[in-house]
MARLO-21954 format. One record per atom (N, C-alpha, C): residue in three letters; chain; atom name; x, y, z. Coordinates in Angstrom, 1 decimal. Each point is the difference from the previous one (the first is absolute). Example, Ala and Ser with C-alpha at 12.3 -4.5 7.8 and 13.67 -1.06 7.14 Angstrom:
// residues 2
PT rest kette atom      x      y      z
PT  ala     A    N   13.2   -5.7    7.8
PT  ala     A   CA   -0.9    1.2    0.0
PT  ala     A    C    0.9    1.2    0.0
PT  ser     A    N   -0.4    1.1   -0.7
PT  ser     A   CA    0.9    1.1    0.0
PT  ser     A    C   -0.8    1.1    0.8
This chain:
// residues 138
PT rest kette atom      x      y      z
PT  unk     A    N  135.1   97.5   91.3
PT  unk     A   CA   -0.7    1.2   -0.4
PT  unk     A    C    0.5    0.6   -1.3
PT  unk     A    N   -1.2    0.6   -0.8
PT  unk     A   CA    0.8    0.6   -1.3
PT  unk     A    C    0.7    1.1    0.6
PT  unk     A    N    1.4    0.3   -1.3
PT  unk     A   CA    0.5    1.3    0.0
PT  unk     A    C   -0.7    1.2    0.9
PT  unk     A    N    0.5    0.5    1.1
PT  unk     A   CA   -0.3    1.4    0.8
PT  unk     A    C   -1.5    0.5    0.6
PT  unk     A    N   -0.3   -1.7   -0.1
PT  unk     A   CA   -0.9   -0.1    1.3
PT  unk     A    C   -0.1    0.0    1.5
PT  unk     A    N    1.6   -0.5   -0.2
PT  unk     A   CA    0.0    0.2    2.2
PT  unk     A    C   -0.1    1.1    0.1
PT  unk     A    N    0.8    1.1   -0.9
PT  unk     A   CA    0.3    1.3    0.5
PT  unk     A    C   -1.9    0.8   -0.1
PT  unk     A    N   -0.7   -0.5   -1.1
PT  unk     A   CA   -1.5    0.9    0.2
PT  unk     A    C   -0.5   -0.1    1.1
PT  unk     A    N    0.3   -1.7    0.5
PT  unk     A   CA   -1.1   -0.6    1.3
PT  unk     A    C    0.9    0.9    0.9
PT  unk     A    N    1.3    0.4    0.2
PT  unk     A   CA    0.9    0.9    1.0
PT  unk     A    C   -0.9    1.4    0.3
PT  unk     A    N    0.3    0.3   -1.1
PT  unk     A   CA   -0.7    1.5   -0.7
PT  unk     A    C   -1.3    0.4    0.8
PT  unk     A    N   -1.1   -1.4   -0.5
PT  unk     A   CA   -0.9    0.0    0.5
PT  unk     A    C   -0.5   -0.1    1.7
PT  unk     A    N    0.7   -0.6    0.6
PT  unk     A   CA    0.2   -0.1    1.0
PT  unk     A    C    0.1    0.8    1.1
PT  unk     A    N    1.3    0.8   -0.7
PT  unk     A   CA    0.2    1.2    0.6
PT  unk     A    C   -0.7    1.0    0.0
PT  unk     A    N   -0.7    0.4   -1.1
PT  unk     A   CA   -1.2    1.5    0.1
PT  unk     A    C   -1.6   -0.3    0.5
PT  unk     A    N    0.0   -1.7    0.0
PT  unk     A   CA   -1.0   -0.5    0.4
PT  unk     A    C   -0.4   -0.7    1.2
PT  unk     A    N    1.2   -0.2    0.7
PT  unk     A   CA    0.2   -0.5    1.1
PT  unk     A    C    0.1   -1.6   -0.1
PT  unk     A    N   -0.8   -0.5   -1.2
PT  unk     A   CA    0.1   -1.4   -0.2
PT  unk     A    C   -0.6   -0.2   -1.8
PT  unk     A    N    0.7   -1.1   -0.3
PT  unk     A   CA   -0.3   -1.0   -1.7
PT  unk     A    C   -0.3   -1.1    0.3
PT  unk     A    N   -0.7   -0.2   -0.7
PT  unk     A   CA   -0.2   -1.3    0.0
PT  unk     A    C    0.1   -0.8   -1.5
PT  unk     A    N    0.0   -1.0   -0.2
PT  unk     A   CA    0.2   -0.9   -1.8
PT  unk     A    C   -0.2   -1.4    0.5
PT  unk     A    N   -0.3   -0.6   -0.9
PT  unk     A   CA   -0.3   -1.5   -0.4
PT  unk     A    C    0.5   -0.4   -1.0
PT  unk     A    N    0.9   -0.9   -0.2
PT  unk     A   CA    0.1   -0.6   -1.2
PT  unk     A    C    1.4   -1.0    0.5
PT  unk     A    N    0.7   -0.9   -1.6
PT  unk     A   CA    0.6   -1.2    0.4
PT  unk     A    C    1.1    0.9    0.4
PT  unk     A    N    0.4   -1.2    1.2
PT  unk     A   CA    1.8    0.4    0.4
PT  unk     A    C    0.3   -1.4   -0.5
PT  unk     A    N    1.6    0.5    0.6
PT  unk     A   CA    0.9   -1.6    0.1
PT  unk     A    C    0.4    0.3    1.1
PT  unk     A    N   -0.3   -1.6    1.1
PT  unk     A   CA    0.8   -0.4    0.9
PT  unk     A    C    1.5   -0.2   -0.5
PT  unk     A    N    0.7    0.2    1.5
PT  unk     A   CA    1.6   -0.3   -0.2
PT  unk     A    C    0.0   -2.2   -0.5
PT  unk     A    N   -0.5   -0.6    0.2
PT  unk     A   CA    0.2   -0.9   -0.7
PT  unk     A    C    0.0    0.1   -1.1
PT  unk     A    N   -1.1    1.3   -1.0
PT  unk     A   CA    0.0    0.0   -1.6
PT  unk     A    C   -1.6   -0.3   -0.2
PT  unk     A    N   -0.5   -0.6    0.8
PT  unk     A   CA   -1.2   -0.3   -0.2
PT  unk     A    C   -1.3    1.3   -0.2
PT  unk     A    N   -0.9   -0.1   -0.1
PT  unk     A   CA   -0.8    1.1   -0.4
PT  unk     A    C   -1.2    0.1    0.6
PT  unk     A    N   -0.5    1.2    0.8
PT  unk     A   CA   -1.1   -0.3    1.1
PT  unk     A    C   -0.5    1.7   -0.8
PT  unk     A    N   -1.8   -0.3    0.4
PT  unk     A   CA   -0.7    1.2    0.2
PT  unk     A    C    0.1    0.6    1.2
PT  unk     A    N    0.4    1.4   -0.1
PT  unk     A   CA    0.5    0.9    1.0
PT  unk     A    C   -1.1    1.1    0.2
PT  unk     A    N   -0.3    0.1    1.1
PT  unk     A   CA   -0.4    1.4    0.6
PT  unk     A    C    0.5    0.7    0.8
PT  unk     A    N    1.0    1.1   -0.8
PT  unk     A   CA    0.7    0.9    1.0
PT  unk     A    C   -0.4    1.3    0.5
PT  unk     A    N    0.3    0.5    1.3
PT  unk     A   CA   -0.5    1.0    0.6
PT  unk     A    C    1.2    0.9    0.6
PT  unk     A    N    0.8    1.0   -0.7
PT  unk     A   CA    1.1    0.6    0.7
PT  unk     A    C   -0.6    1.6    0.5
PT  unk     A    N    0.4    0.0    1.5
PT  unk     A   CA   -0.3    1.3    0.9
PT  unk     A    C    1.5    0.7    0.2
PT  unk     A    N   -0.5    1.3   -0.2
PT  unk     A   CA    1.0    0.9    0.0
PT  unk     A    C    0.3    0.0    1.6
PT  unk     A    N    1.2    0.2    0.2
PT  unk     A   CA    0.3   -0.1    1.6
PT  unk     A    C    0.6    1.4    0.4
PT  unk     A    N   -1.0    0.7    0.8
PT  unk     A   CA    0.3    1.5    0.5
PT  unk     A    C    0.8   -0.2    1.4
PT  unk     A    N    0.7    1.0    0.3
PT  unk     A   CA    0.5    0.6    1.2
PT  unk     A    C   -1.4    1.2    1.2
PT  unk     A    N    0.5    0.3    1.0
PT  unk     A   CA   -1.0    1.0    0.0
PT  unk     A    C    0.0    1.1   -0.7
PT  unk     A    N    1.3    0.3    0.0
PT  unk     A   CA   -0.2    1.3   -0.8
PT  unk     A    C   -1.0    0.0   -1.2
PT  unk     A    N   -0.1   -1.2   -0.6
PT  unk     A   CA   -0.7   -0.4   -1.4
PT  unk     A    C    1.1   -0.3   -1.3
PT  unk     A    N    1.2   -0.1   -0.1
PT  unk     A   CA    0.9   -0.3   -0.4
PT  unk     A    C    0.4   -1.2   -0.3
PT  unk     A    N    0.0   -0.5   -1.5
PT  unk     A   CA   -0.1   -1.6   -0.4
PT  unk     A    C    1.1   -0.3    0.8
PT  unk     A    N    0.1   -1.3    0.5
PT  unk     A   CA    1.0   -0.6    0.3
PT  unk     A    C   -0.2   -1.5   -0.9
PT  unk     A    N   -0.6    0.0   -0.5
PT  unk     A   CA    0.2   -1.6   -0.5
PT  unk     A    C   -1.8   -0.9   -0.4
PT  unk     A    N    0.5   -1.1   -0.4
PT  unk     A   CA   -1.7   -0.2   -0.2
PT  unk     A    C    0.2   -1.8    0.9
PT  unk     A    N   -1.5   -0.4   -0.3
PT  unk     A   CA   -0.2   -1.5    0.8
PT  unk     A    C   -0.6   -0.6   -1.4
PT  unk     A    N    0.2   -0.8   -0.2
PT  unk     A   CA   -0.1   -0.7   -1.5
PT  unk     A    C   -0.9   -1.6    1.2
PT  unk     A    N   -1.6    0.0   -0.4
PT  unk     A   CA   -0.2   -1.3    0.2
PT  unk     A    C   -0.7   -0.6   -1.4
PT  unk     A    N    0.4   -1.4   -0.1
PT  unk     A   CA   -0.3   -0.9   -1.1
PT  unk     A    C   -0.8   -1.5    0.1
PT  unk     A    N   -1.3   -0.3   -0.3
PT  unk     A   CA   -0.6   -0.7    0.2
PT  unk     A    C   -0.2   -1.1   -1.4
PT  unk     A    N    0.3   -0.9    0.6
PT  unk     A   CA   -0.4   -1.3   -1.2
PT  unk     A    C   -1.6    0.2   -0.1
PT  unk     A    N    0.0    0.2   -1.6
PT  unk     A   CA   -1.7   -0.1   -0.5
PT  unk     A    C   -0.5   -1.0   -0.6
PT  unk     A    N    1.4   -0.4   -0.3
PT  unk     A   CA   -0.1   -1.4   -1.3
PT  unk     A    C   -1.6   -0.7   -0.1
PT  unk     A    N    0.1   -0.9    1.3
PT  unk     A   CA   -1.7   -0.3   -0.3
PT  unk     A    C   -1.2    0.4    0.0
PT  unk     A    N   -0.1    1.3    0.8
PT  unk     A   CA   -0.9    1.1   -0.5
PT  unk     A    C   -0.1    0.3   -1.8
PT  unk     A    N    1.2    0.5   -0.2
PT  unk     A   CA   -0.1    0.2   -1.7
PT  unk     A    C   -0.5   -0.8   -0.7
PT  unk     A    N    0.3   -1.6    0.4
PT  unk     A   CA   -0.1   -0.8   -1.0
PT  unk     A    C   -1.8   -0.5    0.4
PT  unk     A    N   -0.3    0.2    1.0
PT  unk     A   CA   -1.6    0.0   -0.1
PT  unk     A    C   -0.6    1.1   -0.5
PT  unk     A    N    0.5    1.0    0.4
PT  unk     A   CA   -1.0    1.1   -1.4
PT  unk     A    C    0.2   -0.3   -1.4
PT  unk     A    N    1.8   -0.4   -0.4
PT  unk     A   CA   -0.5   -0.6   -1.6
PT  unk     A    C   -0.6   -0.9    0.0
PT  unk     A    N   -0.1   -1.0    0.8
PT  unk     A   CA   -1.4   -1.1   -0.3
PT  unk     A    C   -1.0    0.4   -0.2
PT  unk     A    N   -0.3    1.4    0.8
PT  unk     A   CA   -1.6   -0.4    0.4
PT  unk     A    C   -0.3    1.3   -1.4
PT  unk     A    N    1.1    0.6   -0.6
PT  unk     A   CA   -0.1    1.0   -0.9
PT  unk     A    C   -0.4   -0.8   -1.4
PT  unk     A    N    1.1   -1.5   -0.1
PT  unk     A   CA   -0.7   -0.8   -0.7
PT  unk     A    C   -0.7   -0.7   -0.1
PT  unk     A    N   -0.9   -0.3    1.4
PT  unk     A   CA   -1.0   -0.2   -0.2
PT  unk     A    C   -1.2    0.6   -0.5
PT  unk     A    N    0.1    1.4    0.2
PT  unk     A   CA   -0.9    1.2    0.0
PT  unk     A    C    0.2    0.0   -1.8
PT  unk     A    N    0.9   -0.1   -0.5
PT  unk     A   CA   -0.3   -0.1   -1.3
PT  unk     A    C   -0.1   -0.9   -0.4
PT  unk     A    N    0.2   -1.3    0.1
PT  unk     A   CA   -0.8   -2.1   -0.2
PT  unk     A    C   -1.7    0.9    0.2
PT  unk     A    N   -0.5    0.4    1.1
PT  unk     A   CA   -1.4    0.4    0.4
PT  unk     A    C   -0.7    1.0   -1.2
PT  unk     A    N    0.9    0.9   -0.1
PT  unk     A   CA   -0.7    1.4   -1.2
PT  unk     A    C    0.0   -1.2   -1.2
PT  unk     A    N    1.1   -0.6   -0.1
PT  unk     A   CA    0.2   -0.5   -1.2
PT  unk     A    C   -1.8   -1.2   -0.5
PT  unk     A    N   -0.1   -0.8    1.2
PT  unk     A   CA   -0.7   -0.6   -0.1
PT  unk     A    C   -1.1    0.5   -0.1
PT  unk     A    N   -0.5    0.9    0.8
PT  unk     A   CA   -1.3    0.9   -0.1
PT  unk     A    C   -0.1    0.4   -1.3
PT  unk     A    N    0.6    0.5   -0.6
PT  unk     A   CA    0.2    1.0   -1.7
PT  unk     A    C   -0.4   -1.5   -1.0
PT  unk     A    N    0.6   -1.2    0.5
PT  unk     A   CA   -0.5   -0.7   -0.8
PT  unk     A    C   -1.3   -0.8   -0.2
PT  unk     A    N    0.2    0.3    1.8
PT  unk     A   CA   -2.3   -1.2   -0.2
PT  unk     A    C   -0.6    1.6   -0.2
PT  unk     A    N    0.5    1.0    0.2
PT  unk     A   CA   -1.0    1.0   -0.2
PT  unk     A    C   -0.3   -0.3   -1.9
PT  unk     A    N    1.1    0.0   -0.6
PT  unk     A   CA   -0.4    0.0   -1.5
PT  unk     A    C   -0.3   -1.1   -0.1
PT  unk     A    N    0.0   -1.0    0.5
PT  unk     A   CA   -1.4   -1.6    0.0
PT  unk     A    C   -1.2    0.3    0.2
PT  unk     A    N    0.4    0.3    1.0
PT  unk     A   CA   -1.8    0.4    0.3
PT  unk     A    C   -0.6    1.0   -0.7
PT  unk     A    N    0.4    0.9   -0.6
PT  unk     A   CA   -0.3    1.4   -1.1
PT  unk     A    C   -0.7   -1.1   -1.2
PT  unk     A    N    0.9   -0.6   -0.7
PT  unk     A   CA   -0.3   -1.0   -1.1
PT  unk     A    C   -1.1   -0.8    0.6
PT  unk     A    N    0.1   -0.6    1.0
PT  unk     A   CA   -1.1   -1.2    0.0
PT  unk     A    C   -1.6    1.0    0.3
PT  unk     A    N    0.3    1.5    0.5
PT  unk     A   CA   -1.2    0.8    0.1
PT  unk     A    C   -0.6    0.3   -0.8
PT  unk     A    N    0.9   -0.1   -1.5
PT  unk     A   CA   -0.4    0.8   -1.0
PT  unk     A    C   -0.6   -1.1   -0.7
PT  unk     A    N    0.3   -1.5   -0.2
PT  unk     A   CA   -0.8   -1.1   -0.1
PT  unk     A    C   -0.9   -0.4    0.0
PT  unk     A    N   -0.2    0.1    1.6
PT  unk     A   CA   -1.2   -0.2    0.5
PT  unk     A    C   -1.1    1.1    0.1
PT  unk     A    N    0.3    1.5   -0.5
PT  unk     A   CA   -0.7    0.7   -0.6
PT  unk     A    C   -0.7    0.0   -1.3
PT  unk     A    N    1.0   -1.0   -1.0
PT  unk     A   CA    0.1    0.2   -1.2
PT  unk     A    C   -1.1   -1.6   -0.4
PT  unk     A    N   -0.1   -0.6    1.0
PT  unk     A   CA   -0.8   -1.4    0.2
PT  unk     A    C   -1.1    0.4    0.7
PT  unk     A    N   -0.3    1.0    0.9
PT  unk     A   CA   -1.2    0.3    0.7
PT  unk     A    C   -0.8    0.9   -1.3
PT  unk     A    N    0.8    0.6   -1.0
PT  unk     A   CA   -0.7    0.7   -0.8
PT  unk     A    C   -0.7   -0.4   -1.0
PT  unk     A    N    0.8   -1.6   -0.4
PT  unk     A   CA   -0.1   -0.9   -1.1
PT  unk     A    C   -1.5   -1.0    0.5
PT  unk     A    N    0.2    0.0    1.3
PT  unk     A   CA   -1.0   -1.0    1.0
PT  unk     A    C   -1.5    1.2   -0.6
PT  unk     A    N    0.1    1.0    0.4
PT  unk     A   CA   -1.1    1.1   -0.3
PT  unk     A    C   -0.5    0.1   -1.0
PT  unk     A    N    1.1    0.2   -1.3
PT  unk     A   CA   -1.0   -0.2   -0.9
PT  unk     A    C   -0.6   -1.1   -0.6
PT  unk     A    N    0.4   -1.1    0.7
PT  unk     A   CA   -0.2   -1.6   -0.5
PT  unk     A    C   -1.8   -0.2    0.7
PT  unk     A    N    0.0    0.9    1.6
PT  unk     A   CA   -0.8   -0.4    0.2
PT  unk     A    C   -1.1    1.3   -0.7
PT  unk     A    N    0.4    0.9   -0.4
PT  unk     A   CA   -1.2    0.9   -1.0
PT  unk     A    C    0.0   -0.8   -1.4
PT  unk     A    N    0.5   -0.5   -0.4
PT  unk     A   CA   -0.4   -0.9   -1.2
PT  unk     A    C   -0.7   -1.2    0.5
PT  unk     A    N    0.1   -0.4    1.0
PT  unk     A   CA   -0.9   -1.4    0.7
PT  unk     A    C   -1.2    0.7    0.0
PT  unk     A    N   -0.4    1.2    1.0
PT  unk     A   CA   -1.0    0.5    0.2
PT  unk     A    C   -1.2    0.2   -1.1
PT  unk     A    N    1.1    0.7   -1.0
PT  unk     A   CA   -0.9    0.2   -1.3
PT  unk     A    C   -0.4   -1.2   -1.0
PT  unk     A    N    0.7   -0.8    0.1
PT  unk     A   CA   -0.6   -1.4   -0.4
PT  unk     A    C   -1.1   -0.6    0.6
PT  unk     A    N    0.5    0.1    1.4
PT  unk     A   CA   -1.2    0.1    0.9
PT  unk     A    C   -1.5    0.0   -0.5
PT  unk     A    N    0.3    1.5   -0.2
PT  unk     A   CA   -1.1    1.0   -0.5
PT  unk     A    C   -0.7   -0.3   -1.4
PT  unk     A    N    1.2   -0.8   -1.2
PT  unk     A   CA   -0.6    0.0   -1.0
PT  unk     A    C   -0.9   -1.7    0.4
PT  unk     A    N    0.5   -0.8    0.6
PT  unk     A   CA   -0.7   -1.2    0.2
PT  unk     A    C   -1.4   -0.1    0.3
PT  unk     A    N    0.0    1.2    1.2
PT  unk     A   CA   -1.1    0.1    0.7
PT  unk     A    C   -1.0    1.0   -1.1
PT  unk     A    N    0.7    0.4   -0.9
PT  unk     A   CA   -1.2    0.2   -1.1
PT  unk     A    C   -0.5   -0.3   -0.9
PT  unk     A    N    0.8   -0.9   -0.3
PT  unk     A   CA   -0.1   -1.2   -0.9
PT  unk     A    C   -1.0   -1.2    0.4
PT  unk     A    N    0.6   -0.6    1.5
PT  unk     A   CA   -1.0   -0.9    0.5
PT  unk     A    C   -1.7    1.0    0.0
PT  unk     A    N   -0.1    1.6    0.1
PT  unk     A   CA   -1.3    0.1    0.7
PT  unk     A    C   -0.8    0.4   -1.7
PT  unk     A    N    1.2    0.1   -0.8
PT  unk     A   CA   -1.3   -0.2   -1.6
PT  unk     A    C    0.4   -1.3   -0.3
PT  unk     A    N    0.5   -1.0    0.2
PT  unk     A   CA   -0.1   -1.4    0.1
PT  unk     A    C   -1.7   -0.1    0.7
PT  unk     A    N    0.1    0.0    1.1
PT  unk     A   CA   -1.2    0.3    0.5
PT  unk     A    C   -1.5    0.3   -0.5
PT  unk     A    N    0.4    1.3   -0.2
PT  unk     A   CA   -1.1    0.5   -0.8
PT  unk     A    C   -0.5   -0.6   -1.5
PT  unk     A    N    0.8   -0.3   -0.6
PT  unk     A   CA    0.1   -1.0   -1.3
PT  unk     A    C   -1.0   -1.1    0.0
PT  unk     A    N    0.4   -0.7    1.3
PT  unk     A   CA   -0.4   -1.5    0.4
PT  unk     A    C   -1.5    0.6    0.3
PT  unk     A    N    0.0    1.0    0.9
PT  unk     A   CA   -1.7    0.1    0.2
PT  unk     A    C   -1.1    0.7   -0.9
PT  unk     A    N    1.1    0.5   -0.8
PT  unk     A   CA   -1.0    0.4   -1.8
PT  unk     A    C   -0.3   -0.8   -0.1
PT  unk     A    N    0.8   -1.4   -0.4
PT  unk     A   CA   -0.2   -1.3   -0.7
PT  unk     A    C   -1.3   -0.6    0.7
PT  unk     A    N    0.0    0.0    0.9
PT  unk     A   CA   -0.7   -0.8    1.0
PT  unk     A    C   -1.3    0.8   -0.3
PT  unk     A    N    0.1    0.8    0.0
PT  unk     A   CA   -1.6    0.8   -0.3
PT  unk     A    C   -0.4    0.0   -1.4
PT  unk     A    N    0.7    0.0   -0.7
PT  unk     A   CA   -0.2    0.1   -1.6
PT  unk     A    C   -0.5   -1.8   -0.1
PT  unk     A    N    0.7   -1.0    1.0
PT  unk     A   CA   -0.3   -1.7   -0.1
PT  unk     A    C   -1.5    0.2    0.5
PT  unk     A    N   -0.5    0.5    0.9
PT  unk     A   CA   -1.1    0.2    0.6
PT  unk     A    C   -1.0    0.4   -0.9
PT  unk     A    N    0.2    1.3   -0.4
PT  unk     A   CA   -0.9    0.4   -1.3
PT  unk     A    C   -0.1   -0.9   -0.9
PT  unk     A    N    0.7   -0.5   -0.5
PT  unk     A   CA    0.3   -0.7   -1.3
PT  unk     A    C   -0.9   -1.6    0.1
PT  unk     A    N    0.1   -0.4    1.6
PT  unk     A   CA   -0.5   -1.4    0.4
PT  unk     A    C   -1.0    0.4    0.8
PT  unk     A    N   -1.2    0.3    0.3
PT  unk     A   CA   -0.4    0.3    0.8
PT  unk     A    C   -1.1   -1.0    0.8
């Protein structure tokens, strides 16, 4: 525990009847475990500290699945943020190709248009001709 923490969680204990904290200890081998401690003030009847109960639970693999799953939770944002900006780009694309498609087909249309006016005095041309052959041969 850092510097003059047992004494807060004491402190605390006592005006509150109970503290609680999480974080690394060291085992007496040296080794290092995630701790959840719970220290209760210990009254008399009168109501008069006499002492506290200190319980301590190994969390180790609890912790170490929330940092998994915390990094996973950021691997997931991370990955979202990036097909989201794929998919932004390929939207803007395929807007920018649906637009290109549009005017390709108003320039088809109007070609269209000029064809079909061309062929109908094409038309008319040929049946001058044909009447003017008529007159002319009769």
């Amino acid at each position: 525990m850092t510097s003059g923490k047992p004494e807060q969680i004491l402190e605390e204990a006592a005006q509150r009847g109970q503290s609680e904290d999480e974080g690394w200890r060291i085992r007496k081998d040296g080794s290092r475990f995630w701790a959840n401690v719970v220290v209760t003030a210990l009254r008399n009847a009168k109501g008069s500290l006499q002492g506290f109960a200190k319980v301590t639970r190994d969390m180790t693999a609890r912790h170490s699945k929330d940092e998994a799953m915390a990094k996973a939770k950021e691997l997931l944002e991370l990955r979202v943020k990036q097909r989201t900006t794929v998919l932004g780009r390929v939207n803007q694309e395929l807007r920018t190709e649906i637009a290109e498609r549009a005017r390709a087909e108003q320039q088809l249309r109007a070609s269209l248009e000029q064809l079909r006016g061309l062929a109908a005095r094409l038309q008319s041309v040929r049946e001058e001709e044909r009447h003017l052959n008529r007159a002319r041969n009769p």
